[in-house]
ZANUBA-793081 format. One record per residue (C-alpha): residue number from 1; residue in one letter; x, y, z. Coordinates in steps of 0.25 Angstrom, whole numbers. Example, Ala and Ser with C-alpha at 12.3 -4.5 7.8 and 13.67 -1.06 7.14 Angstrom:
2
REC   resi   resn       x       y       z
REC      1      A      49     -18      31
REC      2      S      55      -4      29
END
This chain:
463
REC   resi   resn       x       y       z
REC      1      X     549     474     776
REC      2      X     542     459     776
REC      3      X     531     465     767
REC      4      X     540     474     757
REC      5      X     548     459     755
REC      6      X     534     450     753
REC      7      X     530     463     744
REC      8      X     542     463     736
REC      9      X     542     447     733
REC     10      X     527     446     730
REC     11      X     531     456     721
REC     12      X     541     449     714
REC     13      X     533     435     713
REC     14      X     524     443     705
REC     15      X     533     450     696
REC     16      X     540     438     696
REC     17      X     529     429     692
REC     18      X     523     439     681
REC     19      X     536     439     674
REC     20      X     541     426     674
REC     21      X     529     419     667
REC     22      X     525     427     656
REC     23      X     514     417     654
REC     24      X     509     422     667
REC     25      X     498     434     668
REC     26      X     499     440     683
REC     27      X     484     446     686
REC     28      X     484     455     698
REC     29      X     473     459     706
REC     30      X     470     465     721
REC     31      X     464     473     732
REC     32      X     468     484     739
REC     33      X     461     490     751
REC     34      X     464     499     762
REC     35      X     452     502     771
REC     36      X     449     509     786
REC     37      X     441     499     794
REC     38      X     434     504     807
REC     39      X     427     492     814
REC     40      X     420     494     827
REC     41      X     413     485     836
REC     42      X     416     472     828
REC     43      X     414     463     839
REC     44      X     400     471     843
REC     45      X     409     477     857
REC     46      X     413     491     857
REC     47      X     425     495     865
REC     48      X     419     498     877
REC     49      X     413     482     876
REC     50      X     428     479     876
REC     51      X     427     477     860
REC     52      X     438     468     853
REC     53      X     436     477     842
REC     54      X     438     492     843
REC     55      X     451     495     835
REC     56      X     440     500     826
REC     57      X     448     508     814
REC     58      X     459     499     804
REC     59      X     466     502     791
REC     60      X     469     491     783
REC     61      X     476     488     770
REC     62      X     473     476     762
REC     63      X     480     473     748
REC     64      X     477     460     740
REC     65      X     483     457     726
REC     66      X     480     445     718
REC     67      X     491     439     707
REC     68      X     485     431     698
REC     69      X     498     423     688
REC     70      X     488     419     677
REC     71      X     495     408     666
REC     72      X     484     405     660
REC     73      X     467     404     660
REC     74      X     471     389     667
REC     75      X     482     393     677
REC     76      X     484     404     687
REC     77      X     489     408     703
REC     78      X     486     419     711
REC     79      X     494     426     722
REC     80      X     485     434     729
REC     81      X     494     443     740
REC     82      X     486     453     752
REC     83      X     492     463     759
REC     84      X     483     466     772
REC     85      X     486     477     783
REC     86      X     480     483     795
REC     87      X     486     496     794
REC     88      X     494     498     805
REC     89      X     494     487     810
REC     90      X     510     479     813
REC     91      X     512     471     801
REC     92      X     508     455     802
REC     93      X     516     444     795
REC     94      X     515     441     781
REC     95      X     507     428     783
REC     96      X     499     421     773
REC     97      X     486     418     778
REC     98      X     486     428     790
REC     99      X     472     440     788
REC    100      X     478     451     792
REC    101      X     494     448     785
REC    102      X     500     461     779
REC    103      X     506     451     767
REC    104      X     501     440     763
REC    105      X     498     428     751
REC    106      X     482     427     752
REC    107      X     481     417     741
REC    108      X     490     411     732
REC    109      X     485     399     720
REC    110      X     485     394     708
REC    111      X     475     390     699
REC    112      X     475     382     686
REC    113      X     465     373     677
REC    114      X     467     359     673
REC    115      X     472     358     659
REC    116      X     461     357     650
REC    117      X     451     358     661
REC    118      X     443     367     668
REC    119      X     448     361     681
REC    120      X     452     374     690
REC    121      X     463     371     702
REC    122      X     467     381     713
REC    123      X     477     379     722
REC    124      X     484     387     733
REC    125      X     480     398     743
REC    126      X     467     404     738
REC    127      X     453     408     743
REC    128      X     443     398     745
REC    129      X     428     398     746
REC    130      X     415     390     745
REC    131      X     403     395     737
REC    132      X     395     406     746
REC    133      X     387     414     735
REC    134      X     378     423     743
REC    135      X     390     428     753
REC    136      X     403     418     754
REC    137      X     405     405     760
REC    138      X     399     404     772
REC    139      X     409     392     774
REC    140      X     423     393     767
REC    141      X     423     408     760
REC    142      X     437     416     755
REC    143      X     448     408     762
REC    144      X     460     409     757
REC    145      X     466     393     759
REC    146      X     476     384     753
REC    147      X     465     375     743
REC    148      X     465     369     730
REC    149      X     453     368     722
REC    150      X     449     361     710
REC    151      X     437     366     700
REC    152      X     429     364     688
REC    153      X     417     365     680
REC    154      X     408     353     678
REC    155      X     398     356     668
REC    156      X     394     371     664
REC    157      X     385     372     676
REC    158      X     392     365     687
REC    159      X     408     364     693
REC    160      X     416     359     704
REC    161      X     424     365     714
REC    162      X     434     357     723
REC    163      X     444     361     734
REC    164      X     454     357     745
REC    165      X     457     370     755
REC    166      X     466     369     766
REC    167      X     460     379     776
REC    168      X     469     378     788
REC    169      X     483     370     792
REC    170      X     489     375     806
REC    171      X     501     371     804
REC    172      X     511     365     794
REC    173      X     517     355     802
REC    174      X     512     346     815
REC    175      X     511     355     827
REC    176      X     518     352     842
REC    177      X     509     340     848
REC    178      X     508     332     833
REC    179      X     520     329     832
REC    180      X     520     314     836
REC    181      X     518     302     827
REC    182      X     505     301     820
REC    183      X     501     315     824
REC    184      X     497     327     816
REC    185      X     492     340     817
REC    186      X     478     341     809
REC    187      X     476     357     808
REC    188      X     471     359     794
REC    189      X     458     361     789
REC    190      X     455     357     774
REC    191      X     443     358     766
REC    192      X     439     350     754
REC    193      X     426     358     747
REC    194      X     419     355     734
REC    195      X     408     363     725
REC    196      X     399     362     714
REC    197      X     397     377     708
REC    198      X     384     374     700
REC    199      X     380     389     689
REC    200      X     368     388     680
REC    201      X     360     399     675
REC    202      X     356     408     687
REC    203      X     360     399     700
REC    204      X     374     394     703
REC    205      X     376     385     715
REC    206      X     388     380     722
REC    207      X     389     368     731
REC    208      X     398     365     739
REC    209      X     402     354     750
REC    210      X     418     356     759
REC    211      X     423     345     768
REC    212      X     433     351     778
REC    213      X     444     344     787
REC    214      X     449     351     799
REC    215      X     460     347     809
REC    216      X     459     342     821
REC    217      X     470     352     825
REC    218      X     466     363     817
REC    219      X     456     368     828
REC    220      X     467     370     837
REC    221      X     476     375     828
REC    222      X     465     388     825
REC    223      X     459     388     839
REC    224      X     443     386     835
REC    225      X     442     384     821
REC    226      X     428     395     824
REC    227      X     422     392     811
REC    228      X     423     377     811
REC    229      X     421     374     826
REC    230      X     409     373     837
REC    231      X     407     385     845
REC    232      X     414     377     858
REC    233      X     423     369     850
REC    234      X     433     358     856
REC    235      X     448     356     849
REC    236      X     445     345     838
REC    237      X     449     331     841
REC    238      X     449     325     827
REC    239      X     449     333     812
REC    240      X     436     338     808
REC    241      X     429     336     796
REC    242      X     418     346     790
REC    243      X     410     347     777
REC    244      X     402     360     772
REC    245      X     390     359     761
REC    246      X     384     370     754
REC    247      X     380     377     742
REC    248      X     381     393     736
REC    249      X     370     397     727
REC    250      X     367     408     719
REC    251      X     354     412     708
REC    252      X     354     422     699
REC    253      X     342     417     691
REC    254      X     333     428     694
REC    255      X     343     439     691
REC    256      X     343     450     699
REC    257      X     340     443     710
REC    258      X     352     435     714
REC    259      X     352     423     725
REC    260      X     364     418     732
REC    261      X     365     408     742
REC    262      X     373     398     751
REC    263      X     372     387     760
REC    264      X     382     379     766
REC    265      X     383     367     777
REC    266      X     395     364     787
REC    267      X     397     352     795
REC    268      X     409     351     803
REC    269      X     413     338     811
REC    270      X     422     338     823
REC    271      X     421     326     828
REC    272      X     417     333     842
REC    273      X     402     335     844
REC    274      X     406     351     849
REC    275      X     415     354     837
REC    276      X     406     351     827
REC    277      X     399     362     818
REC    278      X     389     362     807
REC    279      X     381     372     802
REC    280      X     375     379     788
REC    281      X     373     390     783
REC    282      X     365     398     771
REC    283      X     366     412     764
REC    284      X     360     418     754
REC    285      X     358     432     746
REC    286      X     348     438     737
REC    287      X     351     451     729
REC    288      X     345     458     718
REC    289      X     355     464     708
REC    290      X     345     472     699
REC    291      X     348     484     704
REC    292      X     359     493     698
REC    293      X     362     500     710
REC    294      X     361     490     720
REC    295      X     360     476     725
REC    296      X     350     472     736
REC    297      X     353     458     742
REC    298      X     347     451     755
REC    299      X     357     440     761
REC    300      X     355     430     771
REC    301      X     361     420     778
REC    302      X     359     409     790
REC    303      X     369     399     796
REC    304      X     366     387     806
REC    305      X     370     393     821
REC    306      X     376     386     834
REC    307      X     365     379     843
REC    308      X     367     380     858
REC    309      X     377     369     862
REC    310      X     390     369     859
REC    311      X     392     354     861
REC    312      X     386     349     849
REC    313      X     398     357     839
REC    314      X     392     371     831
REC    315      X     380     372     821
REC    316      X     386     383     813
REC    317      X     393     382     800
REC    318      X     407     377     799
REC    319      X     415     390     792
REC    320      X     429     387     788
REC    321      X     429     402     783
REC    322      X     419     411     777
REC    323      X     418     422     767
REC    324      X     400     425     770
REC    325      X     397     439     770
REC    326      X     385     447     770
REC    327      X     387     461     772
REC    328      X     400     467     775
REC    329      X     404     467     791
REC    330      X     398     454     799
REC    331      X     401     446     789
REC    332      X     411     452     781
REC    333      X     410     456     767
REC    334      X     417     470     768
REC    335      X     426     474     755
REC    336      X     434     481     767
REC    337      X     434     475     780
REC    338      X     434     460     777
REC    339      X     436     453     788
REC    340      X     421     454     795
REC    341      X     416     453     810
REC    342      X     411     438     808
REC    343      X     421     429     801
REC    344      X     416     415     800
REC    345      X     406     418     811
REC    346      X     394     420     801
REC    347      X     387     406     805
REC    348      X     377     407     815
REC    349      X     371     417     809
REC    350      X     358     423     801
REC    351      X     359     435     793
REC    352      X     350     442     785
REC    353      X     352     456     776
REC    354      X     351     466     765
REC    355      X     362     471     757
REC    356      X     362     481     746
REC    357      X     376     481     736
REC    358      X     382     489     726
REC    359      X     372     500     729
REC    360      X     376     510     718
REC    361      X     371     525     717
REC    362      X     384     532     712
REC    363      X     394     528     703
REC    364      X     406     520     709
REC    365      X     399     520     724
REC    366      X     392     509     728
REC    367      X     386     503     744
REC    368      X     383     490     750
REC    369      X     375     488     760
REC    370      X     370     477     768
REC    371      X     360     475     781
REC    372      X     362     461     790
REC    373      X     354     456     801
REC    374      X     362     444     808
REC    375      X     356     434     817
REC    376      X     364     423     826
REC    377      X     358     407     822
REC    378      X     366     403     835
REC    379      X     361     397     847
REC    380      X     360     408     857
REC    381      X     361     398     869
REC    382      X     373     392     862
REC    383      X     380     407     867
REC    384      X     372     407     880
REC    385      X     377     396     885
REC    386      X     389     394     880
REC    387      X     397     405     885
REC    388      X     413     404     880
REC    389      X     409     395     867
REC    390      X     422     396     858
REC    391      X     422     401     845
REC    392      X     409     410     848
REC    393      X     411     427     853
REC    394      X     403     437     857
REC    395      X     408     445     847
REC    396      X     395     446     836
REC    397      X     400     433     829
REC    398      X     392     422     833
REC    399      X     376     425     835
REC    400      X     366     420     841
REC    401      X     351     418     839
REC    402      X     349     431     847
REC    403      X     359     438     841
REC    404      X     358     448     829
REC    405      X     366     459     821
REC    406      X     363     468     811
REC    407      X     374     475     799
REC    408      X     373     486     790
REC    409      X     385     487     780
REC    410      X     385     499     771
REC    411      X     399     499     761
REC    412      X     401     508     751
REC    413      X     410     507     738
REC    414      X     416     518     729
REC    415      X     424     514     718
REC    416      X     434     526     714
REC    417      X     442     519     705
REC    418      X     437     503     698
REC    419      X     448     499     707
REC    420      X     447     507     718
REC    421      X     436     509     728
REC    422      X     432     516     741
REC    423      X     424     508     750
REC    424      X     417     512     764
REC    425      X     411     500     773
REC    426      X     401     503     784
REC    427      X     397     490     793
REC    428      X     386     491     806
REC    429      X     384     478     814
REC    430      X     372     479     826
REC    431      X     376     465     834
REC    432      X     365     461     844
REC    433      X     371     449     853
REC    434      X     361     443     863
REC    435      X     365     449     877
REC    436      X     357     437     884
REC    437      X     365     427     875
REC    438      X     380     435     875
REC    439      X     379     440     887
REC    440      X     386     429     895
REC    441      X     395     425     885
REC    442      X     400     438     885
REC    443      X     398     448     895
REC    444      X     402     461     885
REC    445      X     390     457     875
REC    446      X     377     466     880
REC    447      X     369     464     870
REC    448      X     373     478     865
REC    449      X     383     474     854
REC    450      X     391     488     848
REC    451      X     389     488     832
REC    452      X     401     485     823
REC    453      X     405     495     814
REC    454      X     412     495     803
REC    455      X     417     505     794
REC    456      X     428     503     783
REC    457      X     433     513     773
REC    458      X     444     508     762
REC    459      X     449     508     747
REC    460      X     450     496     738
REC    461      X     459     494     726
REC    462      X     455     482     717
REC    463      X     462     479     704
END
């Protein structure tokens, strides 16, 4: 009944709002999917291995639709609604913000330009994301936060980009302990990021530097904080200041042969030796699009990993929240199964691999396919002896040195109507975790890892 009610008044805002102002055009746009997902061995245990993760088959529903209430070329907002179900599955409240809500607001803004200017402001709830050309932001990637940002050309060649986001506030007012005189509970993290997008003929460039603040209080309000915090953190005593730097890259001056590349530098300083973390980061990808029926592309990547104390804070690189995806399980990708098996966990990591898109040989079908060979760049003594490090699991995430998987994706497409198409997702992940250096810090891992599978069938409506 909760959900026939939000329905029924979303419903009527719209109708409302597109009837009202005359001077008002209401765009509409969205995506509808429903999809079968059976997902096996995700955390590299089989059942028998006591597994976390054997309800292998799912069926999920997920509707988005965006309303666009466009008053002119200079002024506009955006309602964007989702509807997200695991069919089944008792229903969840209608919450903003929550992943798995049944009804929700994903994002909702305005946007306007300056009089007479080219000065573009956007405020509200909307997506935000820091340059990543060759596979997303390795950093900050498709999170969807309270900001406003600022932005204009320059010249022809160069413009500016500014922003304030407010990632994270516990809670509205102070909480019990705080409320004395001269107290306050500090559990927000904001960030304040600037860049330069730089386009001349056949290379474009984006640099980039974000200074972050994080509350003292934040770490306890979300437990550990696991992509900003030392692998054996301690709870923050004072706020924390960071800073990332980096730059996206692309060239496309020798045509068909396409370059696109990232690096990016994070340093985040707690005030507390063990809980600070720098680290960096690099990606690139090179494809040749001369080819009517496919894409070839090799990709790469190689971040800083953890040495083998815990003591003098983490040498990976501070992650607010990422979007970087090679291939379309490990790390995410999938046009079906979005969430993947190593959010924010890609740090620490090499990986190398082949992909060949948009291979075409019939009309209206087309395959992707990629290869991966993953290594860890941590420390394996870091694991060995360290047993009980928070914010590290044996669970195929963080990878040591002697550590190594390999993942073969094969995706196909059929498109049977412009809007409409079938899509079938096959996803293979060979996990090799070091016995000598898993062994005591958990007694399931025998250096015989079970594969993850993945296979997804669904339908997706786009209009």
């Amino acid at each position: 009944m909760k959900k026939l009610i939000v329905l029924a008044i979303l419903a009527t805002l719209v109708l409302a709002m597109a009837g009202t102002a005359s001077a008002v055009d209401l765009e509409a746009k969205g995506k509808f999917q429903f999809q079968a997902n059976f997902m096996d061995n995700s955390d590299f245990l089989s059942a028998k291995k006591h597994g976390q993760q054997e309800d292998d088959m799912n069926f999920w529903f997920r509707a988005r639709t965006q309303f666009r209430f466009i008053a002119n070329e200079n002024l506009m907002s955006e309602l964007y609604v989702e509807y997200k179900t695991r069919v089944g599955s008792a229903d969840s409240d209608l919450t903003t913000g929550s992943a798995n809500r049944d009804l929700g607001i994903k994002r909702v803004f305005l946007q306007y330009r300056f009089p007479e200017t080219e000065v573009l402001t956007t405020a509200g709830i909307f997506s935000i994301n820091l340059p990543g050309a060759a596979a997303g932001s390795m950093v900050l990637g498709d999170l969807d936060a309270g900001a406003l940002t600022i932005s204009t050309p320059i010249t022809d060649v160069i413009s500016a980009a500014v922003g304030y986001v407010r990632a994270y506030d516990a809670n509205q007012n102070d909480t019990a302990g705080y409320q004395v005189a001269g107290a306050n509970s500090k559990d927000e993290l904001d960030l304040f990021y600037a860049a330069l997008p730089v386009t001349i003929d056949g290379l474009e460039a984006t640099p980039y530097f974000m200074y972050g603040l994080i509350g003292k209080d934040t770490y306890a309000a979300v437990a550990t904080l696991p992509g900003l915090t030392a692998p054996s953190p301690a709870a923050f005593t004072k706020s924390v200041s960071s800073y990332w730097a980096g730059t996206s890259f692309g060239m496309t001056m020798f045509d068909p042969i396409v370059l696109k590349a990232d690096f990016a530098y994070g340093d985040l300083d707690a005030k507390q030796k063990r809980n600070d973390r720098s680290g960096w980061g690099a990606d690139l990808s090179l494809a040749y699009t001369g080819m009517d029926f496919m894409q070839p592309k090799f990709v790469f990547a190689y971040t800083s990993g953890e040495d083998d104390k815990t003591s003098n804070g983490s040498e990976r690189l501070p992650v607010v929240n990422n979007d970087f995806a090679f291939g379309t399980y490990y790390y995410g990708g999938s046009a079906l199964t979005s969430a993947d098996l190593n959010s924010n966990q890609q740090v620490g990591q090499m990986v190398m691999g082949l992909s060949f898109e948009d291979i075409s040989f019939l009309d209206k079908l087309t395959h992707d396919f990629h290869f991966l060979y993953i290594k860890g760049t941590n420390d394996k003594d870091l694991i060995r002896n360290n047993t009980g490090l928070t914010n590290i699991s044996a669970d195929g995430n963080f990878l040591t040195t002697k550590d190594q998987a390999f993942e073969i994706d094969f995706n196909t497409n059929y498109q049977i109507y412009d809007e409409l198409a079938a899509i079938v997702e096959f996803g293979y992940i060979g996990m090799d975790l070091d016995k000598d250096t898993w062994s005591a810090y958990n007694t399931t891992r025998d250096g015989k890892e079970d594969p993850a599978l993945k296979l997804a069938v669904g339908l997706v409506y786009e209009f």
